[in-house]
C-alpha positions, 0 to 999 in steps of 0.5 A: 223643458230643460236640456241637458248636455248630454242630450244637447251634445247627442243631438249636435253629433246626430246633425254633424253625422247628417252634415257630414254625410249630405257632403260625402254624397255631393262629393261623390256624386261630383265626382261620378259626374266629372267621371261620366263627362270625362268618359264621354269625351273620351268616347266623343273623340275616339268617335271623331278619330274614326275615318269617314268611311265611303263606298269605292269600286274595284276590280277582282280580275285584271282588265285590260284595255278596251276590255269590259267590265262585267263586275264592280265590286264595293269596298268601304275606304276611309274618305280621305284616302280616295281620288276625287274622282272615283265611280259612284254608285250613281254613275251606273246605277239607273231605272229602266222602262218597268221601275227596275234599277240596273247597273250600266257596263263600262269598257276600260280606257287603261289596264286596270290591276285587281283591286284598283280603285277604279275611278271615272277616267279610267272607264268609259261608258258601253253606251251601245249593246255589242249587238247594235255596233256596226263597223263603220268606214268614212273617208270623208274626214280631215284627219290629223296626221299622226293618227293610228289605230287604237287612238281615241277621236272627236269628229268636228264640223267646221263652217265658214264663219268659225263656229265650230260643233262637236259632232260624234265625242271620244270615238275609239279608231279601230283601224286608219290608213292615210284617208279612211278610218274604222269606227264601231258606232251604234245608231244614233252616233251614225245618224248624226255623223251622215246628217253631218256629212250630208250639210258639209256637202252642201254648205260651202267652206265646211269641214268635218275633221277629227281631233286627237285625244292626247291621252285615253283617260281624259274625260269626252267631249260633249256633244254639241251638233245636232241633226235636222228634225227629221234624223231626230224624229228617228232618233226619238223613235228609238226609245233605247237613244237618248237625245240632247239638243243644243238651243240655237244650233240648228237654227244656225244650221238651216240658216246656213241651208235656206240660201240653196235650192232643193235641186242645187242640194240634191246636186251639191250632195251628189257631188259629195257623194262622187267624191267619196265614191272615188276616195273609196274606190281609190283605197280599196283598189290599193288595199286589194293591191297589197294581197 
């Protein structure tokens, strides 16, 4: 059947018009496309251009030296913006006996100013309740010669052949005088201590001394002596002390003490004891001298 030109033109019109139509809505919707992944790079980038946020403990009260910290309060900060060392969450978080999470208390090793970041060189752990200090005198200790009160300490133990334990780490010295020196220590601090005095008395060409902390905000020492087994034992009675036990040190230890009799111990720890009995006697007399 024959066309004519007029319904040949119509339909050649009708397939532009398609045509013309399929291409606008391509170019449209290439459009909205380029227009979406244009607005999700955009939002992509101010995404990135927001700091990494982290959680940081301040202070709302000025606390002083030595003073305890009740109360840590979390502040957001952007990450680039705080010390590497700052208090986390995990520093003084822990579970107790029942599976219940509690927050450990920290003492201030500087002033600290509300509002500070505080981080871990500023605080010390309050390790002891202030129910279980006691007030501790030793005068059986080398001590340096500039040492004065409120100066922070680790007692040493020195044997003959060099090696070289820390005993009791980063102490705070309450009072000193030119032999005696004051210490708050809780149970097992004293523990260790006595059973470190006890070996120095019978071991020939051992010490015990204390060296200085040049600054309150370094970090303490770890401990590295341990007590014999039976001050351990009463250490791991107590199930508030922790206890660590460095491999090898003991066993160096009572090598030292296998070449003495009991009776030349008992002697050797007597004399220790005469000793500082005397030293005692000799700086309380001059203390009561003064009054």
């Amino acid at each position: 059947m024959a066309v004519n030109p007029m319904q040949r033109k119509s339909r050649l019109s009708f397939v532009m018009g398609i045509l013309v139509a399929v291409l606008v809505a391509g170019l449209v919707i290439m459009l909205l496309f380029v227009k979406i992944k244009k607005l999700q790079d955009e939002k992509q980038e101010l995404i990135d251009s927001q700091p990494v946020m982290t959680t940081v403990y301040t202070v709302s009260e000025r606390i002083s030296k030595d003073g305890e910290i009740s109360e840590l309060t979390p502040l957001q900060m952007d990450i680039t913006k705080v010390p590497d060392n700052i208090l986390t969450s995990s520093d003084f978080d822990y579970e107790d006996e029942d599976g219940e999470y509690k927050q450990k208390t920290f003492k201030a090793l500087v002033d600290i100013e509300p509002h500070t970041v505080v981080t871990k060189s500023m605080v010390e752990e309050n390790s002891d309740k202030s129910d279980s200090l006691r007030l501790v005198e030793y005068n059986m200790f080398t001590l340096p010669s500039t040492l004065e009160a409120g100066q922070y300490i680790d007692l040493r133990i020195a044997f003959s052949t060099g090696a070289d334990f820390v005993v009791a780490s980063k102490k705070y010295v309450e009072d000193a005088n030119a032999s005696t020196i004051w210490l708050k220590l809780g149970e097992k601090d004293m523990m260790t201590i006595n059973c470190a005095i006890i070996e120095s008395y019978i071991i020939e060409g051992t010490k015990i001394y204390a060296t200085l902390y040049t600054d309150s905000t370094q970090a303490k020492a770890t401990v590295t002596y341990t007590p014999n087994d039976t001050v351990v034992s009463v250490i791991k009675a107590n199930s508030n002390i922790d206890v660590s036990s460095p491999i090898g040190m003991r066993a160096f230890v009572e090598s030292l003490l296998d070449g003495k009799t009991s009776d030349e111990r008992a002697s050797l720890v007597q004399s220790g004891f005469n000793s500082e009995a005397s030293s005692l006697k000799a700086t309380r007399d001059e203390l009561m001298g003064t009054y």
